[in-house]
N, C-alpha and C positions, 0 to 999 in steps of 0.2 A: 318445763316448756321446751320443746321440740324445736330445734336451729330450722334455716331455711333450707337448708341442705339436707337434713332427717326429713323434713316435709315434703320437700320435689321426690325425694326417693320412695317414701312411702304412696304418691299419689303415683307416681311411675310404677311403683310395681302392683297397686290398685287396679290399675290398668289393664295389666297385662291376663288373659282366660278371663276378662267380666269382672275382675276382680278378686277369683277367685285362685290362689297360689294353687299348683299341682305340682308335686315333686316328681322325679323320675329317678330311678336307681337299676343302674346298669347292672347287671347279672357279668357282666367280664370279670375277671378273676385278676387279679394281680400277676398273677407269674405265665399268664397267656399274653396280659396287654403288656409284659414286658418282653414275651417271644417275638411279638408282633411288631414291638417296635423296634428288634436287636433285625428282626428280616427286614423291617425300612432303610435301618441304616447299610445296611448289605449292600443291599440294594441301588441305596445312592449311593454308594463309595464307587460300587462300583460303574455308576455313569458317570461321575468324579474321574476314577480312574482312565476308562477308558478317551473321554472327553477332552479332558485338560493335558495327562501324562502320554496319552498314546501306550499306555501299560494293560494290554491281553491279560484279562483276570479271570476270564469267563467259566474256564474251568473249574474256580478254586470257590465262586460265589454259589452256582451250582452247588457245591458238595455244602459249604456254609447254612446256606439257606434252609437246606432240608435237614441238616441239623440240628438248628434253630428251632425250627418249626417241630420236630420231632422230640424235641428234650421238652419243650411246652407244652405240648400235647402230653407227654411222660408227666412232667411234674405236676401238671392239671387233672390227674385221675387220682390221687390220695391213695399211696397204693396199701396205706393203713386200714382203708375201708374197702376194700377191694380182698383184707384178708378174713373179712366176717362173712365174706359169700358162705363158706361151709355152715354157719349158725343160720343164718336169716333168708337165705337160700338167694334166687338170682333174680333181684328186681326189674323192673324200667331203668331203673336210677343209675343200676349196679352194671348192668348193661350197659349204657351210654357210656360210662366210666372205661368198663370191657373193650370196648370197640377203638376210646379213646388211645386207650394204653396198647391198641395192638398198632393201629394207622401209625402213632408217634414211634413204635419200633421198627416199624417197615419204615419208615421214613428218616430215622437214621442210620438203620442196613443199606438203603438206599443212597445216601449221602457219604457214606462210606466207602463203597464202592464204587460211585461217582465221582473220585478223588482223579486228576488226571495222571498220575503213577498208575491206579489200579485200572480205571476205565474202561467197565463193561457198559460197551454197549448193548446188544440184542434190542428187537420188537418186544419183546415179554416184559425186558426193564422198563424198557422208555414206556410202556402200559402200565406200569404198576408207577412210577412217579407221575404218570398222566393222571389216574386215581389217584393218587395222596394230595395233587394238587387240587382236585376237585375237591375230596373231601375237607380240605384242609380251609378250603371257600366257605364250604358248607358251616363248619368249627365257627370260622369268622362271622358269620352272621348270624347265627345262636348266639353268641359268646359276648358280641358288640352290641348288635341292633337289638336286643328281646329285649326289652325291656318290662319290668313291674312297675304299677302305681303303689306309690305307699299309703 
C-alpha cells in the first residue's frame, strides 16, 4: 500500500503532458558540458576579478577561454574515429567530427597567440576568433538544445 507521499507524487506527475511521462535526453557529451562550464567559470572569475579585486585579467581570460573551448571541441571529435575515414570513406557524421577537430585547433592556435606576452593583433586574427566564436555558438546549440525523445 502506497504512503501519502508515493500518492501525491504519483498523482503530480500524472499530471504533468495529460498524464503521459516523456522523457528527454540531451545529445551534450560529457567532455563539452564540461568545456562549457570550465568557460563559465572563466568567465565569472573573471567579473570576480575585475569587480571586487580591481585585478586587469583581461588578457589572460581571452587566451583561457579559447582554450577551453578549443580542447572541448578537440576532445569531442573521438579522434579514434576520425582514423577509420580511409576504410569507410567520409560521412555526414565524419564530417561534423572534421570540422569540429579543425575550429577546436584554430581556436587553441588562437588562444595561444592571444597570450598578452605574444599578442598578435591584426584584422585577420580578430576575424578568425570572431568566427570560432560564432561557430563555437552554433557547437552550443546542437550540443545543448537538440534534443531526442526516447
Amino acid at each position: 500500500m502506497p504512503t501519502k507521499k508515493e500518492v501525491a507524487n504519483i498523482s503530480a506527475d500524472s499530471n504533468l503532458n495529460g498524464g503521459i511521462q516523456k522523457k528527454k535526453k540531451s545529445k551534450a557529451s560529457r567532455t563539452f558540458v564540461i568545456a562549457l562550464s570550465v568557460v563559465s567559470i572563466i568567465g565569472f572569475l573573471s567579473i570576480i576579478m575585475s569587480s571586487l579585486f580591481y585585478i586587469d585579467v583581461s588578457g589572460y581570460i581571452d587566451t583561457l577561454w579559447l582554450i577551453a573551448l578549443g580542447l572541448g571541441l578537440v576532445f569531442e571529435t573521438s579522434i579514434k574515429e576520425l582514423k577509420r575515414v580511409k576504410n569507410i570513406g567520409l560521412t555526414s557524421e565524419m564530417l561534423g567530427k572534421f570540422t569540429m577537430l579543425v575550429v577546436g585547433g584554430i581556436a587553441i592556435i588562437a588562444g595561444i597567440l592571444s597570450l598578452p606576452q605574444i599578442h598578435i593583433q591584426n584584422a585577420s586574427f580578430l576575424a578568425v576568433k570572431g568566427i570560432i566564436s560564432i561557430l563555437a555558438i552554433i557547437f552550443i546549440i546542437l550540443q545543448t538544445w537538440v534534443t531526442e525523445r526516447e
